[in-house]
C-alpha positions, 0 to 999 in steps of 0.5 A: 500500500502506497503512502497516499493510499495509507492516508486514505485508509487512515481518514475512512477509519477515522470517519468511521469512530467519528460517525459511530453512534449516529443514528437516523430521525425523522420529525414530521412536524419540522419538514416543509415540503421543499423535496430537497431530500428527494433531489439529494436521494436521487444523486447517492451514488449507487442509483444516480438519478432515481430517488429511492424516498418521497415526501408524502402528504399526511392528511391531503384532504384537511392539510398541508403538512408533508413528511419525508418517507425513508426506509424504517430499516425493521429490526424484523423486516416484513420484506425480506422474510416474504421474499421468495428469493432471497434477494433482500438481505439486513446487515450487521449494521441493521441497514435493510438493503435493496434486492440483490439484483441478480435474485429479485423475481419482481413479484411485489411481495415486499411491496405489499408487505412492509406496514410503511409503504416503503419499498418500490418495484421499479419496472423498468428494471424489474427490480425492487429498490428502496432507501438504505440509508446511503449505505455507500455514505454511511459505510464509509463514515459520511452521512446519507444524501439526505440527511445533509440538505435538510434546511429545516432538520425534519431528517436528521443523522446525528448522536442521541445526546443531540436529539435529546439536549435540542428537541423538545419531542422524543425519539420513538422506534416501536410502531403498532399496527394492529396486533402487530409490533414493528421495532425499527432502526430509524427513530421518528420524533414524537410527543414526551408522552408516547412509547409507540406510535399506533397506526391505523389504516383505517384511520387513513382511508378515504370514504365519501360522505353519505 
């Protein structure tokens, strides 16, 4: 290994201890709807030019507010224990990753599977992709695309001890769906009070007046 080589190395692995520790949040209330994180997503270097997150509407019919859809990254991920081919796998880091390529039969059962509506087919390549937290960044000690354009924090990759000396919500990673307990890797900021976040679908659906 050459010198400069030696240097590079040097400076991964310090950005590595540097980044050790960081984790992901998501605050609803602080997001805008400016779509600076869909652009960002869309350049990560592994898919340039496709955005594997979107920013949806929370409740389109009486408001305005936005919210920056990511991969949750599951602790039990609904969408590779459907996977008849064994194409989505989680690392060691808890990062859930896109179909393996050359093993993904696009049948969409990731799709209807995961309680967030992450995952995404991608029909000209017959490939699921999703959010993986800019593993090619993240990996290398840099923080996701993301995370780094936000002008108003509504994502965030930073340490707990910040979260907790600057936001007045709290950090929540366990999600009810029903009978259906989800624990996730990325946090969503919520009200003190909260120990999880109970999601009703039918909550969100749309039915007309009689």
């Amino acid at each position: 290994m050459g010198e400069e080589d030696g240097l590079r190395a040097g400076a991964s692995r310090s950005w590595k201890r540097l980044m050790f520790g960081f984790e992901f949040y998501v605050d609803p209330s602080r997001c805008i709807g400016c779509q600076a994180c869909v652009a960002a997503c869309a350049e990560c270097e592994t898919h340039r030019g496709t955005s594997m997150i979107h920013v949806d509407y929370i409740d389109r019919a009486s408001s305005i507010a936005t919210v920056p859809t990511v991969c949750m990254h599951c602790e039990d991920p609904t969408c590779a224990e459907v996977c008849p081919a064994d194409a989505i796998k989680k690392g060691e880091d808890g990062i859930v990753q896109s179909s393996l390529k050359p093993r993904c039969v696009a049948c969409s059962n990731c799709v209807l599977a995961c309680p967030f509506g992450v995952p995404k087919m991608m029909a000209r390549l017959e490939q699921m992709m999703k959010c993986d937290m800019c593993y090619d960044r993240t990996s290398a000690g840099k923080r996701p695309m993301c995370a780094t354009v936000c002008p108003s924090q509504a994502l965030a990759y930073v340490l707990p001890e910040a979260i907790a000396s600057n936001r007045r919500e709290k950090p929540v990673n366990v999600f009810q769906f029903g009978g259906q307990t989800v624990t996730t890797k990325v946090f969503y900021m919520a009200p003190p009070e909260v120990e999880a976040i109970e999601i009703d679908v039918a909550d969100y659906t749309w039915e007309a007046s009689a």
